[in-house]
Structures are given as C-alpha cells and as structure tokens.
C-alpha positions as CSV (number, residue, x, y, z in Angstrom):
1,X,-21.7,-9.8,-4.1
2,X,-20.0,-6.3,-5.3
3,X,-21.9,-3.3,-4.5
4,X,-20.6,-0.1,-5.6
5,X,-20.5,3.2,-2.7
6,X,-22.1,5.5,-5.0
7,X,-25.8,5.3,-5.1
8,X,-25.6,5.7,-9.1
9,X,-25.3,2.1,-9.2
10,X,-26.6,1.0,-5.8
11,X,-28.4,-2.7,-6.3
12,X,-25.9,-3.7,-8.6
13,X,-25.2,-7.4,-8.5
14,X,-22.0,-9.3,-9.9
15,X,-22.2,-13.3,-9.5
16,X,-19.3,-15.5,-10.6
17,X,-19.1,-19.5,-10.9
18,X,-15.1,-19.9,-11.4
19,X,-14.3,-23.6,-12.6
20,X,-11.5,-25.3,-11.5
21,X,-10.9,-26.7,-15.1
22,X,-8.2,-24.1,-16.8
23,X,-10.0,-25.4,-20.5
24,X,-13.1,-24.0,-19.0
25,X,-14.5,-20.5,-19.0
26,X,-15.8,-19.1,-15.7
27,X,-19.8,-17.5,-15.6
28,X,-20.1,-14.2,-14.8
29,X,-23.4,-12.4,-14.6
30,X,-24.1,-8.4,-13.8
31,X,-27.3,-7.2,-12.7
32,X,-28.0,-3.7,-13.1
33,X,-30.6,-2.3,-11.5
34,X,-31.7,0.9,-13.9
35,X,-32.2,-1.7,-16.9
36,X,-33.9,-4.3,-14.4
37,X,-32.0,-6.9,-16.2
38,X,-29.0,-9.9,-15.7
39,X,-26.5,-9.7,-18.2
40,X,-24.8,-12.8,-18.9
41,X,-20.5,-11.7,-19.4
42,X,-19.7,-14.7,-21.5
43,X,-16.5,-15.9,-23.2
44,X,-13.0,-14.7,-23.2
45,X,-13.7,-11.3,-25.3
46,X,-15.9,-10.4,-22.7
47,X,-13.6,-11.1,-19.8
48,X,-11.3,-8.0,-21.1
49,X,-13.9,-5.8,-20.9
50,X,-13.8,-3.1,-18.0
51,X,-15.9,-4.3,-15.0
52,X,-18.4,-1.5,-14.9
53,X,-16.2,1.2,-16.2
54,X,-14.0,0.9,-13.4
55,X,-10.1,0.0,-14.1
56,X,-10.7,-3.7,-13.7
57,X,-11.8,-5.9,-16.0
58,X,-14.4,-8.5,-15.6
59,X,-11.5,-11.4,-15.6
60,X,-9.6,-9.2,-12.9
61,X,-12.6,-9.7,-10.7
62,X,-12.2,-13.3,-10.4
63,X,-9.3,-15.4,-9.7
64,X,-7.3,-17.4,-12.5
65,X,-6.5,-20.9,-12.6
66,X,-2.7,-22.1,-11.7
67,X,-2.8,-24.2,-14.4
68,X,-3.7,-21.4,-16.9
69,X,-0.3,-19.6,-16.8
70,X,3.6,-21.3,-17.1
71,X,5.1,-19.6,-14.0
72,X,8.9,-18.7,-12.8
73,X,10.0,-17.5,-9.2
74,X,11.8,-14.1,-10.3
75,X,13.3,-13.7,-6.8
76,X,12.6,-13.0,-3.1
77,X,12.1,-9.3,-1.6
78,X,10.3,-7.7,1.0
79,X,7.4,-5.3,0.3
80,X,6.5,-2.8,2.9
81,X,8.1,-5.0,5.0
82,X,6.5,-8.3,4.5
83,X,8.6,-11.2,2.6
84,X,7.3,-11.8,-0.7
85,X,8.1,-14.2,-3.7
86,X,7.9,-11.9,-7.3
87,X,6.7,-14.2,-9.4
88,X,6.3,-14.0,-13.1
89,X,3.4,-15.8,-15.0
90,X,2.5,-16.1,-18.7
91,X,-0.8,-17.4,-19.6
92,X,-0.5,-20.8,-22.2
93,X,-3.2,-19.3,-24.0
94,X,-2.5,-16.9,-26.6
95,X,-5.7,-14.7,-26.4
96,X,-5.4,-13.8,-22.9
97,X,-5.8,-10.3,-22.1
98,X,-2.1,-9.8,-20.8
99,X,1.0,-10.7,-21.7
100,X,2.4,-11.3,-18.9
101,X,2.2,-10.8,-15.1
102,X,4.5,-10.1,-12.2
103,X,3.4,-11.1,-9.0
104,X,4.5,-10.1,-4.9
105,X,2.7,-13.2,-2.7
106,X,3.1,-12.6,0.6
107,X,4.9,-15.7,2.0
108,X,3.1,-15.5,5.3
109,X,-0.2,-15.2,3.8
110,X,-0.3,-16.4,0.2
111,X,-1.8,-13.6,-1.0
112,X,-0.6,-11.3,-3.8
113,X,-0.1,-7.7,-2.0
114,X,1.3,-6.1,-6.0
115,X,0.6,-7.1,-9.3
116,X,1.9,-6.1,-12.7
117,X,-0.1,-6.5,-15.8
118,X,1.7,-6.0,-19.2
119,X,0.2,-5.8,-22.5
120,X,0.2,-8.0,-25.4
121,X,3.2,-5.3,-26.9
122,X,5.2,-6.0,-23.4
123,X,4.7,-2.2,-21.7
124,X,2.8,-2.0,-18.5
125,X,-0.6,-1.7,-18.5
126,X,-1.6,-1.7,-15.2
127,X,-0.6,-2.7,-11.4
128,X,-2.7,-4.1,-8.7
129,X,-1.9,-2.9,-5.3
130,X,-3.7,-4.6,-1.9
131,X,-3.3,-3.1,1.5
132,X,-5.6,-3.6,4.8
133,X,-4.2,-8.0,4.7
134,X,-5.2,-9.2,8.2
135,X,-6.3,-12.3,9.6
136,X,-10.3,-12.4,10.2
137,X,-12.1,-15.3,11.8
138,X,-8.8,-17.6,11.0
139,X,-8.6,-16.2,7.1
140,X,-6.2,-13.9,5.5
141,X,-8.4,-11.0,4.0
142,X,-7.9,-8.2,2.0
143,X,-9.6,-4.8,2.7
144,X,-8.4,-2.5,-0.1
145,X,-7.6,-3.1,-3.9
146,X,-5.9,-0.4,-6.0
147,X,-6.3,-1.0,-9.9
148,X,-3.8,1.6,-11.4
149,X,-3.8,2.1,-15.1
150,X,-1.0,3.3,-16.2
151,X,-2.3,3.8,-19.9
152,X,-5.1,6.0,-18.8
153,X,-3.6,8.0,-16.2
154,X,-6.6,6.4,-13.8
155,X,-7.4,4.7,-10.4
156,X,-10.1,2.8,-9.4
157,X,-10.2,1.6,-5.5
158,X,-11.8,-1.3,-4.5
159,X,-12.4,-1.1,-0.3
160,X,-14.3,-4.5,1.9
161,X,-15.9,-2.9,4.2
162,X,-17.3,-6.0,5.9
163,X,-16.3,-9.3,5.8
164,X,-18.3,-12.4,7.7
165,X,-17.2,-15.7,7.2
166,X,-18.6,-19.4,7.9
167,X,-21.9,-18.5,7.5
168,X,-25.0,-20.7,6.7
169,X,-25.7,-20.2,3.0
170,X,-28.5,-21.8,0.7
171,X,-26.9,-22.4,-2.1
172,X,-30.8,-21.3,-4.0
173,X,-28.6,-17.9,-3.4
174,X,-26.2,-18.5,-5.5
175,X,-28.6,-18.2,-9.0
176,X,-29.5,-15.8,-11.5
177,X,-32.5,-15.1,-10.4
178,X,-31.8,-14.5,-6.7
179,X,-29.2,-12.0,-8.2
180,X,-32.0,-10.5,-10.2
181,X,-34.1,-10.3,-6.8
182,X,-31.3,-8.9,-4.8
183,X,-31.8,-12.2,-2.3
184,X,-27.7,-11.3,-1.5
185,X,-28.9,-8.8,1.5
C-alpha cells in the first residue's frame, strides 16, 4: 500500500497483482479517496501514464519480468562505494515505454541502487536513484527512491518510512474492495 505525506491525497490506495508470465499484463488498481472510487490502470498505454502526477509511472511502480527484456552485462564498477554490475536491458516488446535501460545492481544485495531510462528516440529520459539499502528482519530494503526526470527538469522522492515483514496476512486484504475500504491500516 502507497500512501502519499501530503494530506491532499491521504487515503489513497495503489494495489498491484504482478504476474510472473512476461505475455501477461500485471493489475493495477488506484483508489482515490475525493472521487470515492477504484480505478482499474489497465493495459500497457496505461502503464506509461504518471503514477499520480508524480515522475513515476504506473509500470515504474511495479517490478518487470526478467524475461520481458534481452539483457547484456555492460561492466563492473563501484557506486558510492558498493560493487555493482551496470547492466543494460531492452524490452522484446516494441511498445514498451523505454527504449532501453541501464542498470547498477548491487552485487551484495541484488538490488538496483541507479537506473537509466531512455526514450524511444535513445536520449535520457529519466534516472532512478535508491539510497537508505539495509538489511531488515533478514531482507535487503530500500528506504528512499529518487525519480529524476530529466525532460522536465523535476524530482519526485519516494521515502519507506516503515517497513514490517513476515506478518500474518488474510489474503481477503489483498481485493478491490478492501482497497476501496481502506482494510490496509
């Protein structure tokens, strides 16, 4: 559940169902709390739309399929001061929203701590930056996320402010209607 700081858009829910089947598009519903309504984000258009005017976009919220992208180890480099493989990716499908991406995982943790995302004309669009990666409860986690776009002169951050882990969860939770009723708190 995503819950953004300012209480503009306090009660706003955001649910995702990701598939492990690269053919198959992930479900992603919004609830927004002003319109008392769940709207369904459907189909790959939808995807490249900007998650709630912020600089992500709905498909940047979620993760994306291995199998979804051909992908090539650029090289090996440190990044502030962790070993990293860069590693470019370029989706199979011809309608994804970039081009291309470029990639820092952190070897220790297998987590991307900087990614690129380039346009469909090549130039960068966009670069992803995570900081705050420590281990929590015997997971790697990720506090802050940085979306820069580079287009638009604009930032959006993206800071966890509390993470709990192995908890007992109905999956009855995990519905559109128990986003619609707030049944996340």
């Amino acid at each position: 559940m995503w819950e953004p700081r300012d209480n503009s858009r306090k009660g706003t829910g955001f649910l995702s169902w990701e598939y492990d089947d690269p053919f198959k598009d992930d479900d992603k519903w919004l609830y927004l709390p002003a319109m008392k309504k769940v709207r369904r984000i459907s189909g790959s258009s939808a995807g490249k739309e900007n998650f709630m005017g912020s600089d992500f976009t709905y498909d940047d919220m979620g993760g994306r399929n291995v199998d979804e992208d051909e992908h090539r180890l650029l090289r090996e480099e440190a990044l502030d001061g962790s070993p990293c493989w860069v590693v470019e990716s370029i989706p199979m499908d011809s309608d994804a929203a970039y081009s291309r991406t470029v990639s820092w995982i952190r070897q220790d943790a297998f987590i991307p701590v900087k990614v690129e995302y380039f346009d469909r004309m090549g130039d960068l669009l966009k670069t992803l930056t995570a900081s705050g990666i420590s281990r929590e409860g015997g997971f790697w986690t990720t506090r802050k996320l940085e979306m820069a776009n580079h287009r638009k002169e604009h930032r959006t951050i993206i800071t966890l402010e509390k993470m709990e882990y192995n908890l007992a969860m109905n999956e009855s939770l995990f519905t559109v209607p128990s986003l619609e009723r707030g049944l996340y708190e």
